[in-house]
MDAnalysis code that builds the backbone (N, CA, C; Angstrom):
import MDAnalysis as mda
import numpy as np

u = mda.Universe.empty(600, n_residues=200, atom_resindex=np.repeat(np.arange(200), 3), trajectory=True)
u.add_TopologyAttr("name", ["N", "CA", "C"] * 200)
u.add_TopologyAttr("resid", np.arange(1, 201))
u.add_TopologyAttr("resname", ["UNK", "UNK", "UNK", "UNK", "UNK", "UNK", "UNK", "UNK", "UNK", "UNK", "UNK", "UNK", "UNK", "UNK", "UNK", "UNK", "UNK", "UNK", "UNK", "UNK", "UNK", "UNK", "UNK", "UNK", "UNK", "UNK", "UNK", "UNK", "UNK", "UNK", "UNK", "UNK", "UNK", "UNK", "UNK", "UNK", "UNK", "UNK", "UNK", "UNK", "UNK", "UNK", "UNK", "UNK", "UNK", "UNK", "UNK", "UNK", "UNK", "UNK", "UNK", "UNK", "UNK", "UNK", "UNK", "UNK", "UNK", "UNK", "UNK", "UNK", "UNK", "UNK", "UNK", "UNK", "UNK", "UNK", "UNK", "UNK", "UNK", "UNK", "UNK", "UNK", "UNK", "UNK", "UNK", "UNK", "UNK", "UNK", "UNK", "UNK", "UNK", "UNK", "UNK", "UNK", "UNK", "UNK", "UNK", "UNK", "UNK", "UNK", "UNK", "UNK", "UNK", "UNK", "UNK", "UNK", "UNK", "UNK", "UNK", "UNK", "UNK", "UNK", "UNK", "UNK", "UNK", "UNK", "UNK", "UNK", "UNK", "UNK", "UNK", "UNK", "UNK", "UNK", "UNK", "UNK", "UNK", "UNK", "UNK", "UNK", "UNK", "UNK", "UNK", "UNK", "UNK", "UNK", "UNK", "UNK", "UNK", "UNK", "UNK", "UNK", "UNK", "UNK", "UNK", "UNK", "UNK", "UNK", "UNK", "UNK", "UNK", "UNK", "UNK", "UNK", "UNK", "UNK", "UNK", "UNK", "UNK", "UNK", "UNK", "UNK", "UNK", "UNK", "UNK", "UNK", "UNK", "UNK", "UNK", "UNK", "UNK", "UNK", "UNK", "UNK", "UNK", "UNK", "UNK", "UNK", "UNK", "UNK", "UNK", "UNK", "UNK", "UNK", "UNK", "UNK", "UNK", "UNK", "UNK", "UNK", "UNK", "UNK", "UNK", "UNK", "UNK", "UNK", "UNK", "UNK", "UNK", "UNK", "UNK", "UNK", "UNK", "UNK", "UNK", "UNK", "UNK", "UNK", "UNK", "UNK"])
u.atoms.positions = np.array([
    [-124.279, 14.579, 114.911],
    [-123.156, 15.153, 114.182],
    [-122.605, 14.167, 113.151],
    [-122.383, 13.041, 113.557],
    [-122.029, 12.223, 112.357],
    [-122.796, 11.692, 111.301],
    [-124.060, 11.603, 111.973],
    [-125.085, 11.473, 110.832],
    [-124.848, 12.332, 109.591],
    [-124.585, 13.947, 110.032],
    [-124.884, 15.169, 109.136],
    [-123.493, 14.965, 108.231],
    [-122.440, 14.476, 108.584],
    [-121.392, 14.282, 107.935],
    [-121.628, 13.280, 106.830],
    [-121.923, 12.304, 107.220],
    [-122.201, 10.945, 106.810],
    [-123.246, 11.393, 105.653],
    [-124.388, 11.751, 105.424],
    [-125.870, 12.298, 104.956],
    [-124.433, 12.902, 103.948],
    [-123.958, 14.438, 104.496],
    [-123.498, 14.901, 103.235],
    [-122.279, 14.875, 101.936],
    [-121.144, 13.453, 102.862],
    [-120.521, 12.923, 102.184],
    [-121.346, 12.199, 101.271],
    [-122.855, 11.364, 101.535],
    [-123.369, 10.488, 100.595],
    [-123.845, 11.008, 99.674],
    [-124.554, 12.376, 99.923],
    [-125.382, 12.958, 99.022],
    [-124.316, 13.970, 98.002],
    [-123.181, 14.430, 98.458],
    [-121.861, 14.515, 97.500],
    [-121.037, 13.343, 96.469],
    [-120.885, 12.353, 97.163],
    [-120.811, 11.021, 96.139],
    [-121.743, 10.890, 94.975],
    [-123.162, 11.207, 95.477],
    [-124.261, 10.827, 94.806],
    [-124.335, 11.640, 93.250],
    [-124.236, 12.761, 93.498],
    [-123.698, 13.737, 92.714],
    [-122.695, 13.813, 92.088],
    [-121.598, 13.195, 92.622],
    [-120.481, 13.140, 91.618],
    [-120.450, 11.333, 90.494],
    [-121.583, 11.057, 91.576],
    [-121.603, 9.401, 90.685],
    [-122.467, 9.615, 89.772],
    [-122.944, 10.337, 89.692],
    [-124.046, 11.074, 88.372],
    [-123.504, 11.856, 87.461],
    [-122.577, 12.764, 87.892],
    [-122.058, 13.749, 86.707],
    [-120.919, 12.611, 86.202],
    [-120.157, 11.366, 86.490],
    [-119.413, 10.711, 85.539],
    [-120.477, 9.246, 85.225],
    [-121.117, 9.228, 85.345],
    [-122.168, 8.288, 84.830],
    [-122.906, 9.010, 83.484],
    [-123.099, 10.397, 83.518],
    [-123.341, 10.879, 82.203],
    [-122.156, 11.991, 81.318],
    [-121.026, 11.436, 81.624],
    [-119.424, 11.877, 81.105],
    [-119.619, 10.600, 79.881],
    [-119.108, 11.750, 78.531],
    [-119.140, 10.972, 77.691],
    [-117.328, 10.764, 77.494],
    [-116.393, 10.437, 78.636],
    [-115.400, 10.424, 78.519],
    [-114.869, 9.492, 79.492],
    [-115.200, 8.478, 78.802],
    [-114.792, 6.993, 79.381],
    [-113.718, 6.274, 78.773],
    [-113.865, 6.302, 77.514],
    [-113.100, 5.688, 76.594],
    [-112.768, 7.040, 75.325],
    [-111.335, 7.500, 74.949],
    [-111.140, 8.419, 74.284],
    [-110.296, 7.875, 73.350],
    [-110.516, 8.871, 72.183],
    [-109.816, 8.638, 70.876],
    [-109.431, 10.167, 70.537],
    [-108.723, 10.061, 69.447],
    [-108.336, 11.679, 68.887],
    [-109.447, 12.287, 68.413],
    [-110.732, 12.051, 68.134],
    [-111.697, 12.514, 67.426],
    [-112.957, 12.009, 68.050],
    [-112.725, 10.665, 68.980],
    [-114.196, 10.106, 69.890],
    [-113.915, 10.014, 70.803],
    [-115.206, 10.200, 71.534],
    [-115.238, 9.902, 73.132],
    [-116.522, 9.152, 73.201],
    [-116.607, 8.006, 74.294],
    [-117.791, 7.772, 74.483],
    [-117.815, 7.080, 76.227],
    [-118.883, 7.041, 76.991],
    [-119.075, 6.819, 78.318],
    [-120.385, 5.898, 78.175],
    [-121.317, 5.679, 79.273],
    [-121.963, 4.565, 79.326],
    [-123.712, 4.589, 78.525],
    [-123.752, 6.327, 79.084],
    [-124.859, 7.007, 78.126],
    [-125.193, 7.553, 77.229],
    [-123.443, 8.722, 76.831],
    [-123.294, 9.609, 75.822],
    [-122.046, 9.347, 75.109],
    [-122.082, 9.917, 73.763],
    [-120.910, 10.248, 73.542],
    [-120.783, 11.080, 72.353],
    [-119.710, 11.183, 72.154],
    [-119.045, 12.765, 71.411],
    [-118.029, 12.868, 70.682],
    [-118.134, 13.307, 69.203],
    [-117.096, 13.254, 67.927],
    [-117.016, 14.816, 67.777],
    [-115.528, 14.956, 67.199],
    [-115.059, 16.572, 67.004],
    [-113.819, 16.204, 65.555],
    [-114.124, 16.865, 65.151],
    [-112.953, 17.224, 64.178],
    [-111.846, 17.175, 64.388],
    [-110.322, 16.509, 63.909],
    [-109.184, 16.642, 64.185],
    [-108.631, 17.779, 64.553],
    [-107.973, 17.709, 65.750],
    [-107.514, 19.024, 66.356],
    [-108.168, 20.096, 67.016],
    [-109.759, 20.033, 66.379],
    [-110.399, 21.041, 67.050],
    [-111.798, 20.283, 67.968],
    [-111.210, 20.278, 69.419],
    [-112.088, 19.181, 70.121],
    [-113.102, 20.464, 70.572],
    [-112.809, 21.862, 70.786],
    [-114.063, 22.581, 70.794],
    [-115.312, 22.541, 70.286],
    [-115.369, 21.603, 68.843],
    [-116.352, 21.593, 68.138],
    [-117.079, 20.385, 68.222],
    [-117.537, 20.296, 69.394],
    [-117.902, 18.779, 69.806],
    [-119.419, 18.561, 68.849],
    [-119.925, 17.795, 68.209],
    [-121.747, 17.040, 68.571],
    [-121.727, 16.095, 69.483],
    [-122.837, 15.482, 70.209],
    [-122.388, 14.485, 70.922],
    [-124.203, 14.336, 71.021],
    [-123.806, 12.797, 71.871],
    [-125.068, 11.743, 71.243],
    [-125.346, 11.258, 72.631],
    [-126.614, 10.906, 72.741],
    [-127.175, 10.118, 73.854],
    [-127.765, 8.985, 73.731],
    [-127.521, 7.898, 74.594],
    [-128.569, 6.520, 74.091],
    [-129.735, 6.445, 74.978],
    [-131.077, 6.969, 74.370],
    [-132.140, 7.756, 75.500],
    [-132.275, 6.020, 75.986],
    [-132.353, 5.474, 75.487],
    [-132.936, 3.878, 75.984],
    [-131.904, 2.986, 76.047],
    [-132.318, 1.540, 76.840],
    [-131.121, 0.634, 76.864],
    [-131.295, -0.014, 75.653],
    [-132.606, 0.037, 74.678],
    [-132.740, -0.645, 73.484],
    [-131.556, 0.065, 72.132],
    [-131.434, 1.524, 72.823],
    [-130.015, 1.947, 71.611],
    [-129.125, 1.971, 71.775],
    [-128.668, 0.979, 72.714],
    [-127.080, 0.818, 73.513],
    [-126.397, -0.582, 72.424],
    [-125.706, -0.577, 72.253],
    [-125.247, -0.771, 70.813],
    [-124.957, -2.263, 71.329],
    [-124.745, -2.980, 72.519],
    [-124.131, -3.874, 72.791],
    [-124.834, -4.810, 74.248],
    [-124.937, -6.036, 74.174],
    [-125.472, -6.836, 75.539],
    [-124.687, -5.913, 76.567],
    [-123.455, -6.737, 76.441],
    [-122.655, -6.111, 77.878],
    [-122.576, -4.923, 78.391],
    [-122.702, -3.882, 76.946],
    [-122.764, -2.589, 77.459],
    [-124.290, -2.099, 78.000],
    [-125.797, -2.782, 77.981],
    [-126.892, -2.748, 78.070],
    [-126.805, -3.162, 79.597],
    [-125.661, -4.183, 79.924],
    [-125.899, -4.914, 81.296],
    [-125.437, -3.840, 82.314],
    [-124.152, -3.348, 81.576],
    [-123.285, -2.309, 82.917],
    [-124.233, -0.861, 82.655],
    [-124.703, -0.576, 82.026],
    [-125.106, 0.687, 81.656],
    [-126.393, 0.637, 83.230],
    [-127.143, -1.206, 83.316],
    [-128.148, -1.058, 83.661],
    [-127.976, -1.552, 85.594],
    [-126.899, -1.926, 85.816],
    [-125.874, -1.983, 86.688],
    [-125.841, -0.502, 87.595],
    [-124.955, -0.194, 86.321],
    [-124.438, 1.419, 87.286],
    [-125.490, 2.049, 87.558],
    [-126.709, 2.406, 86.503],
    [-127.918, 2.945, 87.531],
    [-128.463, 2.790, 88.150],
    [-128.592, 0.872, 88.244],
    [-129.057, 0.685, 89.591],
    [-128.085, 1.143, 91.012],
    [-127.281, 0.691, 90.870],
    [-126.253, 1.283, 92.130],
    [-126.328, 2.635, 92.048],
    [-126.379, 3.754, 91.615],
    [-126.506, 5.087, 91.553],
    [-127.900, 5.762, 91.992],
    [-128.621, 4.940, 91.604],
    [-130.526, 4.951, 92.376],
    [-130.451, 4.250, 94.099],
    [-129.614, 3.520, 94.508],
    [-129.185, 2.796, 95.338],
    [-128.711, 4.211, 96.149],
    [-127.770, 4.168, 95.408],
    [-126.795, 5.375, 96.454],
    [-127.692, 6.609, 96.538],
    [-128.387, 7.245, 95.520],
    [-128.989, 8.320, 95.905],
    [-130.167, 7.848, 96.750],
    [-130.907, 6.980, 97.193],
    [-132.119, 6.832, 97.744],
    [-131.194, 6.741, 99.640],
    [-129.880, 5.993, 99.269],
    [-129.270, 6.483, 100.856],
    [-128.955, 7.339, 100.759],
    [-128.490, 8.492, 100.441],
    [-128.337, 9.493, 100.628],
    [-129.654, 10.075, 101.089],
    [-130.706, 10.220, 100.081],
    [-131.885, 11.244, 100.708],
    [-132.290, 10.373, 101.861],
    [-132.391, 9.514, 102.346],
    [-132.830, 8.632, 103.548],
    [-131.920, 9.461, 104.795],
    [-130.543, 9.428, 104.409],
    [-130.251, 9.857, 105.466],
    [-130.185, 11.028, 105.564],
    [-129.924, 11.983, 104.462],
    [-130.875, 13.681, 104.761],
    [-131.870, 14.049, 105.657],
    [-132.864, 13.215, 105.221],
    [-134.155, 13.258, 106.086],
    [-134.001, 12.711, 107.400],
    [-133.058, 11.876, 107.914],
    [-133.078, 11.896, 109.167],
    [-132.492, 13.201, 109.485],
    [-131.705, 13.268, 109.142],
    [-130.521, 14.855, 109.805],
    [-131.885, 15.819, 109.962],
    [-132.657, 16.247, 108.712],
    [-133.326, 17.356, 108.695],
    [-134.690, 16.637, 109.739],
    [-135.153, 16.046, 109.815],
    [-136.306, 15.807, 110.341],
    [-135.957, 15.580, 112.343],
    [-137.031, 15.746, 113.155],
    [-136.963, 15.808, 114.476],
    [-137.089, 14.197, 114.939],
    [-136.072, 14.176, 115.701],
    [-135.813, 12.735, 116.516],
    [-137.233, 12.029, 116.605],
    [-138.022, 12.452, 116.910],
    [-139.396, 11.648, 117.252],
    [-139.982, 11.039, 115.666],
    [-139.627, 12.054, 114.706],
    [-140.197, 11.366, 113.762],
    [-139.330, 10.222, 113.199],
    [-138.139, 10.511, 113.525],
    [-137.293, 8.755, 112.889],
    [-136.817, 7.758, 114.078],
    [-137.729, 7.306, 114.715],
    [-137.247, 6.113, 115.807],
    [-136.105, 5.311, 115.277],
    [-135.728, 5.290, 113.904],
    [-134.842, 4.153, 113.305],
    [-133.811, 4.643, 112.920],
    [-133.501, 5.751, 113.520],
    [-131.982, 7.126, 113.029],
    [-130.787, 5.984, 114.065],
    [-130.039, 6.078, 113.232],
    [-128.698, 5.381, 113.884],
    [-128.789, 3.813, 113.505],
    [-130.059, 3.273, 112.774],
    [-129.650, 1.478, 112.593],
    [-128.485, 1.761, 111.540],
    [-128.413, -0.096, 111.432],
    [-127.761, 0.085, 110.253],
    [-128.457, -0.162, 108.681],
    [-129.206, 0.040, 108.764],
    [-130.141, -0.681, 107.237],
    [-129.205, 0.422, 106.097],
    [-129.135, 1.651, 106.231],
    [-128.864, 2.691, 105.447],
    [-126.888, 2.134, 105.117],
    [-126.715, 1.186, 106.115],
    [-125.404, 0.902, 105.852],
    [-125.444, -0.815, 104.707],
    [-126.402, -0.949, 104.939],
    [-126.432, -2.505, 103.892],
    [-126.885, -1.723, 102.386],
    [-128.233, -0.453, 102.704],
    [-128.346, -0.143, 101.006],
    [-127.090, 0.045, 100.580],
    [-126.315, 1.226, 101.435],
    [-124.689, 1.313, 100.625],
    [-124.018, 0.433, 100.467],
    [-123.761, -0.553, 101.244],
    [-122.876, -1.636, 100.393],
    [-123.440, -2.031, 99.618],
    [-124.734, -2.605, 99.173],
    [-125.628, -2.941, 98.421],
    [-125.000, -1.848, 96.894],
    [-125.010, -0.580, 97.250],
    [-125.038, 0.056, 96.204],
    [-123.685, -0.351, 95.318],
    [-122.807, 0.113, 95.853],
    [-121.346, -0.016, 96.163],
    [-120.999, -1.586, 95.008],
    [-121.343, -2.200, 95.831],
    [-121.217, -4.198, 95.055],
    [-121.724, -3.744, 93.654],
    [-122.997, -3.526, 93.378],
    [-124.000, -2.910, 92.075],
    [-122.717, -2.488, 91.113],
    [-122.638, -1.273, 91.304],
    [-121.672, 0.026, 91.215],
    [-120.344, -1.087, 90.721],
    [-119.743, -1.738, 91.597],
    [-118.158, -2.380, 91.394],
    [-118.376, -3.393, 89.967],
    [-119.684, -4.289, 90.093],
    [-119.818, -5.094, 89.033],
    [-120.154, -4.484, 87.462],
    [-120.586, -3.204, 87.505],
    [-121.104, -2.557, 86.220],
    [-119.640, -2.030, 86.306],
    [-119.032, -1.684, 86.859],
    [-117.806, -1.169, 86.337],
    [-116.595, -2.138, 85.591],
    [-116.991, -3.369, 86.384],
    [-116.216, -4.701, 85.884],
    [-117.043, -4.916, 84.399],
    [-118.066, -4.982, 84.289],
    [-118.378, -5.883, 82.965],
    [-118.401, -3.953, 81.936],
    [-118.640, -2.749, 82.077],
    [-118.123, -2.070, 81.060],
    [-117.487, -2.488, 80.255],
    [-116.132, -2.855, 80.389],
    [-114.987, -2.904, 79.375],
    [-115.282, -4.196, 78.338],
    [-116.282, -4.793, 78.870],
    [-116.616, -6.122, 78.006],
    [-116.979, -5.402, 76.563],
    [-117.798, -4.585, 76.970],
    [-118.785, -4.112, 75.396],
    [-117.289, -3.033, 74.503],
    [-116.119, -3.338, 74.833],
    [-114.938, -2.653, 73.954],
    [-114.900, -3.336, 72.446],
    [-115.619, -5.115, 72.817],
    [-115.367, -5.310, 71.337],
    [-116.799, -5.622, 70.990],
    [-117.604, -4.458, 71.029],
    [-118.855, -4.011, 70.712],
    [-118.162, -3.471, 69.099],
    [-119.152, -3.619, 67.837],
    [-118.863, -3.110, 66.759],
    [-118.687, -1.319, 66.984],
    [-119.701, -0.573, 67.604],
    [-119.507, 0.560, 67.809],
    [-118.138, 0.804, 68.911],
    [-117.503, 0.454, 69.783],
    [-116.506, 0.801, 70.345],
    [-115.148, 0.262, 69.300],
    [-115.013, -0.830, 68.551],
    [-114.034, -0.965, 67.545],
    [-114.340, -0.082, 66.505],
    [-115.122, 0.719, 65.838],
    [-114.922, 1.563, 65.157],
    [-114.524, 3.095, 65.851],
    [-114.552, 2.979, 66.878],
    [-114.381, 3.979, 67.677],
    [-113.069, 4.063, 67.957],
    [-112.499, 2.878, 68.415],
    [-111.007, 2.398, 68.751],
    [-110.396, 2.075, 68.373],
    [-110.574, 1.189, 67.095],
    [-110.061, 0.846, 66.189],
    [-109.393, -0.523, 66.859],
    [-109.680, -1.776, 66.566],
    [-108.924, -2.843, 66.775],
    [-108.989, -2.961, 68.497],
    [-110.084, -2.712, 69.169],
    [-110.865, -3.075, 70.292],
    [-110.756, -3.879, 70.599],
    [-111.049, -4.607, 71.822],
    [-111.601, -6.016, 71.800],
    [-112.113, -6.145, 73.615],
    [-112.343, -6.780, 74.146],
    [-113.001, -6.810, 75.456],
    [-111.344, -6.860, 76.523],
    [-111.338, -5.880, 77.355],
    [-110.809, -5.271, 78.430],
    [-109.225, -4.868, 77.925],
    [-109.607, -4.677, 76.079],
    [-108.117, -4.098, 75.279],
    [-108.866, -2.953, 75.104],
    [-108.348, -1.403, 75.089],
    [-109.261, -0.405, 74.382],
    [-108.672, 0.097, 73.167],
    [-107.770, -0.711, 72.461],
    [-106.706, -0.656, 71.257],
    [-106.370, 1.109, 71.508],
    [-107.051, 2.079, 70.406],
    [-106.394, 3.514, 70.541],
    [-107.112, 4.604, 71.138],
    [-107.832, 3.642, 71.893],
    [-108.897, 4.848, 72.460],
    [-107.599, 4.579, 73.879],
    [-107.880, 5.901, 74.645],
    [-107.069, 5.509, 76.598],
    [-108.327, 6.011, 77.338],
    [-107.806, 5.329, 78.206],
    [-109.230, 5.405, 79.789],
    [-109.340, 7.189, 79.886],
    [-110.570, 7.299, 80.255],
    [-110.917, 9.059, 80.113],
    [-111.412, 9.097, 81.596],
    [-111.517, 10.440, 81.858],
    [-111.506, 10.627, 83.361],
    [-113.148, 10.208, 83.876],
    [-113.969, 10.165, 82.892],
    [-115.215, 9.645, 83.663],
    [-115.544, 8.570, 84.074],
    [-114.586, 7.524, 83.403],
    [-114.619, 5.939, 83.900],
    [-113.408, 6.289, 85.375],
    [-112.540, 7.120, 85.412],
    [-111.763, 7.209, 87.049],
    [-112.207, 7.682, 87.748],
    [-113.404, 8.601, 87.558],
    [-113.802, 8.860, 88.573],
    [-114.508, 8.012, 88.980],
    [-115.446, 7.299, 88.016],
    [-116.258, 6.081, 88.977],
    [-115.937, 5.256, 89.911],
    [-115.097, 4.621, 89.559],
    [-113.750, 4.376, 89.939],
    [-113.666, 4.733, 91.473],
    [-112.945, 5.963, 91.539],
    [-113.017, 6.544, 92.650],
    [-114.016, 6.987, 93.527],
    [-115.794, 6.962, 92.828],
    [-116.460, 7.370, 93.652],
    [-116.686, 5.979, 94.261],
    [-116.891, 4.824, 93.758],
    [-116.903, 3.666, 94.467],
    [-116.090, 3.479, 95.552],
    [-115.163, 3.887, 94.910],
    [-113.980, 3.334, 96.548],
    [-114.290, 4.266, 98.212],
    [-114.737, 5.467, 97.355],
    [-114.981, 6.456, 98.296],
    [-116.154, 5.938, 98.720],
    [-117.798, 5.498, 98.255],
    [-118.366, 5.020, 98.747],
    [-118.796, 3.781, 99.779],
    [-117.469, 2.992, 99.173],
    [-117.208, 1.707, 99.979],
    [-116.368, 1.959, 101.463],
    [-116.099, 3.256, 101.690],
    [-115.512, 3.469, 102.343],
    [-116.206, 3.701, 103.578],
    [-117.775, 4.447, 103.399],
    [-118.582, 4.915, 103.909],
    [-119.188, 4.316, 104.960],
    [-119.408, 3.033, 104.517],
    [-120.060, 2.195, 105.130],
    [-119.018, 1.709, 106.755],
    [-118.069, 1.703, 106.114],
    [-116.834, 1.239, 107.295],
    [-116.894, 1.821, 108.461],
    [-116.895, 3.303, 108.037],
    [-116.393, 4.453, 109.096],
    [-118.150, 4.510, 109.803],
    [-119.007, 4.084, 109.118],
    [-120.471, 4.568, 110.208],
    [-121.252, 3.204, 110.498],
    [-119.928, 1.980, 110.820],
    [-120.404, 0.509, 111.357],
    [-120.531, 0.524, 112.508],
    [-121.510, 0.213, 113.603],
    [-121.613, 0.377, 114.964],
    [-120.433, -0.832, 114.819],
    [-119.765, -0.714, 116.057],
    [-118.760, -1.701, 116.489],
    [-118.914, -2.001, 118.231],
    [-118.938, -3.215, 118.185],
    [-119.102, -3.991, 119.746],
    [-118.013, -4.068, 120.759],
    [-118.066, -3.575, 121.963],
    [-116.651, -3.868, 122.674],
    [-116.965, -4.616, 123.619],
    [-116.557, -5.687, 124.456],
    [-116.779, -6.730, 125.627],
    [-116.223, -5.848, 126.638],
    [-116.861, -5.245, 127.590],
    [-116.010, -5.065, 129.003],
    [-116.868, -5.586, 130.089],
    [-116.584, -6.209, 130.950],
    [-116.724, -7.031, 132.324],
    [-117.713, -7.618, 132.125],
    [-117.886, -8.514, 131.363],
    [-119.207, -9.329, 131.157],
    [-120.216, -8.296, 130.334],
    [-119.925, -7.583, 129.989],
    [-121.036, -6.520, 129.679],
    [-121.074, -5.920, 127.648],
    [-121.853, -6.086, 126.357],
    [-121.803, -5.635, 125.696],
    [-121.957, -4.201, 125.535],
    [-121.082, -3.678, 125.030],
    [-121.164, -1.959, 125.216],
    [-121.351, -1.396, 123.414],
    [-122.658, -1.188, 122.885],
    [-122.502, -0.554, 121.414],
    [-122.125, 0.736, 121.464],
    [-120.948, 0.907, 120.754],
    [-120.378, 2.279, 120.168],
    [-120.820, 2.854, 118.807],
    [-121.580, 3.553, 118.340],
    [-121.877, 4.196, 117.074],
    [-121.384, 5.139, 117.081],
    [-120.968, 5.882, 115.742],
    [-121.403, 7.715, 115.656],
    [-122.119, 8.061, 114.694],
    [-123.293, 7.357, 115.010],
    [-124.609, 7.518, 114.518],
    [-125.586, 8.105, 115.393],
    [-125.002, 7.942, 116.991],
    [-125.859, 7.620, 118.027],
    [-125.416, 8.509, 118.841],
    [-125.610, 9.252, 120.132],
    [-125.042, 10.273, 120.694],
    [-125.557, 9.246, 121.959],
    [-125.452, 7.837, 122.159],
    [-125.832, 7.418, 123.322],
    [-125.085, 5.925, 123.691],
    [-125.004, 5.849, 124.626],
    [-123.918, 4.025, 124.697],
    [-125.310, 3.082, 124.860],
    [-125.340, 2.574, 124.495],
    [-126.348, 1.272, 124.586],
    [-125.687, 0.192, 125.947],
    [-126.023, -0.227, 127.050],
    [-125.695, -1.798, 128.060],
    [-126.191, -2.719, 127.648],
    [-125.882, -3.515, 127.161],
    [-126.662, -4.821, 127.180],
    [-125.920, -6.054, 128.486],
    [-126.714, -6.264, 129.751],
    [-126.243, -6.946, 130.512],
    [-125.933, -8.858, 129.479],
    [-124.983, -9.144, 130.462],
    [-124.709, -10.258, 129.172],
    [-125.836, -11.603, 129.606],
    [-125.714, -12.566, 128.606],
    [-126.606, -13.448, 128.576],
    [-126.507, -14.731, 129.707],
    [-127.193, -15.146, 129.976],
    [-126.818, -16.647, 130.486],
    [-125.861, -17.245, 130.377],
    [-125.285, -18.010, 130.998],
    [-124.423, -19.612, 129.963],
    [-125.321, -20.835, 130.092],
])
């Protein structure tokens, strides 16, 4: 049961760390928007009339720093989705075929991911005094966004991180000492583990 929870909170994160990873609404202006992959110019007043642009490669990313976080967040986002389907496939697949359902490895990729994920979000704001984000913002500069304001696809990242970092917490086996005796508690596991204790 907690696995299946766990599996579909990750594979919901995963999904939402993807739809603001390709939000071209990170950084906004009255007329621009731009995010880590895309972005998007409209006419004064009429933001219905969007074009909007993609940087298919990290070679047309206008800036080092923005080349570094761009290459950051997908790694942590390839991170997070590969735990997610890992732990799908345990849920969906029969006990015999995953002897390794309940470790924790699936809990180090997520922090793993998570750390990835926190540092591309830290060095983003560097590439603000990228020539393309000061013409965008006008009078930019690294972690100033002069007249552009934070857009909801950089908060949600934001928030899917925290939510992801969270993940890991709530599905940590935790150890309790009673009478000489180690007792593992998971809710990963539908079973108590004894470990009689060691020597002195």
């Amino acid at each position: 049961m907690g696995t299946s929870v766990w599996a579909a909170l990750g594979l919901s994160l995963t999904c939402l760390s993807a739809f603001s990873l390709i939000s071209p609404a990170w950084f906004q202006s009255p007329t621009f928007s731009f995010g880590v992959l895309t972005y998007c110019s409209w006419p004064q007043g009429d933001r219905w009339n969007q074009s909007c642009g993609t940087f298919g490669t990290l070679d047309d990313i206008p800036n080092f720093a923005w080349k570094a976080a761009a290459a950051l967040l997908l790694g942590g986002w390839l991170l997070l989705a590969f735990n997610a389907i890992l732990l799908l496939s345990w849920v969906l697949a029969p006990k015999e075929l995953c002897p390794g359902r309940g470790s924790s490895k699936p809990l180090g990729v997520q922090a793993a991911s998570v750390a990835i994920t926190v540092v591309g979000l830290l060095v983003f704001p560097i590439s603000l005094a990228s020539p393309f984000a000061k013409e965008a913002c006008r009078n930019s500069s690294v972690y100033y966004s002069g007249q552009c304001q934070l857009g909801w696809g950089y908060v949600t990242a934001i928030l899917n991180a925290v939510l992801a970092s969270l993940l890991p917490m709530i599905g940590w086996p935790r150890v309790t000492q009673v009478r000489g005796r180690a007792i593992h508690f998971s809710r990963n596991r539908e079973k108590i583990t004894v470990m009689p204790e060691g020597r002195k």
